[in-house]
C-alpha positions in Angstrom: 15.9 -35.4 -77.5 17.2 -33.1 -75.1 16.4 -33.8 -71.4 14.8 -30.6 -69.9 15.2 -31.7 -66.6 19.6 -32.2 -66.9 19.7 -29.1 -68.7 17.6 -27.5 -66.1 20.4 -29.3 -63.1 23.6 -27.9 -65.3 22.5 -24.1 -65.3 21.0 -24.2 -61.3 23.8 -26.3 -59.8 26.6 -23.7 -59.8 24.6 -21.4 -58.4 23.6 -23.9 -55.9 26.8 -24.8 -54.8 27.4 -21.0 -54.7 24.5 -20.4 -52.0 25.2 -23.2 -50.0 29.2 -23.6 -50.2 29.1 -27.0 -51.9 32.1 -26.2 -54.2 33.6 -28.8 -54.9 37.8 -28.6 -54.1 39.8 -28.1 -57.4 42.7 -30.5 -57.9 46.0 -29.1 -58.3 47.5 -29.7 -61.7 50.8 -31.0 -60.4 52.1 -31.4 -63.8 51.3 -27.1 -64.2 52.8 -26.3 -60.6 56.3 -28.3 -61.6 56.7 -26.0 -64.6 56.1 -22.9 -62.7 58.3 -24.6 -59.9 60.9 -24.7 -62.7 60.3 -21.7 -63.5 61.1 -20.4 -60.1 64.1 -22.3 -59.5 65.6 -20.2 -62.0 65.7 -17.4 -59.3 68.5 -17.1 -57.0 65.7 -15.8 -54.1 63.5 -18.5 -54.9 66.0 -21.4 -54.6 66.7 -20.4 -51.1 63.4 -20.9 -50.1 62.5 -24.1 -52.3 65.7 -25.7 -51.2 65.3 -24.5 -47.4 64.4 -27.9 -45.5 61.8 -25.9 -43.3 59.9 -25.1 -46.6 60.4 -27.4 -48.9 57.1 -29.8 -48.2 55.1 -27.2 -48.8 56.1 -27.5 -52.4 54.8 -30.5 -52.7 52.5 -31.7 -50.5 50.3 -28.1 -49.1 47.8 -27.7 -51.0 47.3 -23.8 -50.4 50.6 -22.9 -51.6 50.4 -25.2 -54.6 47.1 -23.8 -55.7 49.0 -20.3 -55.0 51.9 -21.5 -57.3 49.3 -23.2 -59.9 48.1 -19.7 -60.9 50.2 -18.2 -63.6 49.9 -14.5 -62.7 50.8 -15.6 -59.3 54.0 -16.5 -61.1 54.5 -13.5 -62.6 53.7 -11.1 -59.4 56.9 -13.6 -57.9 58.9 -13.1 -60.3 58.7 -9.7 -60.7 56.8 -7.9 -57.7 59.2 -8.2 -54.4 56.1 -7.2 -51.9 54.6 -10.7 -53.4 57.5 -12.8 -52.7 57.4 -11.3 -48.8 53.8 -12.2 -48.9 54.6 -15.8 -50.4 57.4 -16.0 -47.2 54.7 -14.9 -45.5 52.7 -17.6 -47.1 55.4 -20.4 -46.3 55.8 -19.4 -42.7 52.1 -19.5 -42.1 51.5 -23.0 -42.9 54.9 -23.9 -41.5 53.7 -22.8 -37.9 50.0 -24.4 -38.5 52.0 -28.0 -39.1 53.9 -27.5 -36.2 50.8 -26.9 -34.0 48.6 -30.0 -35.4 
């Protein structure tokens, strides 16, 4: 027998959450980010900035730029888009400063 009333809580509580901001966070797949990070590390551009003690954290541990890196077509716009991989920098320097001032 199906249970109206759960049915009725699956189809309203994304669109609750919604409304009200309730989302609940995402994990990172860490195992997904590695093989992107992999991926990356491939690039001469890229290694600078993974192997760059200033940055390097933030690969593993900041949660914004490892949802950012979790995303394949973020991958992609790296790889190939240079205005992306200033805005990733961009990215890196950002939450380098907010460290610093916590």
């Amino acid at each position: 027998m199906v249970d109206g009333l759960g049915i009725l809580r699956e189809l309203a509580e994304p669109a609750i959450e919604l409304i009200f901001g309730l989302r609940r966070k995402k994990k990172v797949n860490a195992a997904l980010v590695e093989e992107h990070l992999k991926e990356l590390r491939g690039h001469q551009w890229f290694r600078e900035l993974y192997e760059n003690p200033v940055y390097h954290d933030h690969f593993i541990s900041n949660s914004k730029v490892m949802k950012y890196l979790e995303d394949r077509m973020n991958v992609e716009d790296l790889i190939f888009i240079k205005r992306k991989r200033e805005k990733f920098k961009e990215l890196l320097e950002k939450e380098t400063d907010r460290r610093k001032s916590a």
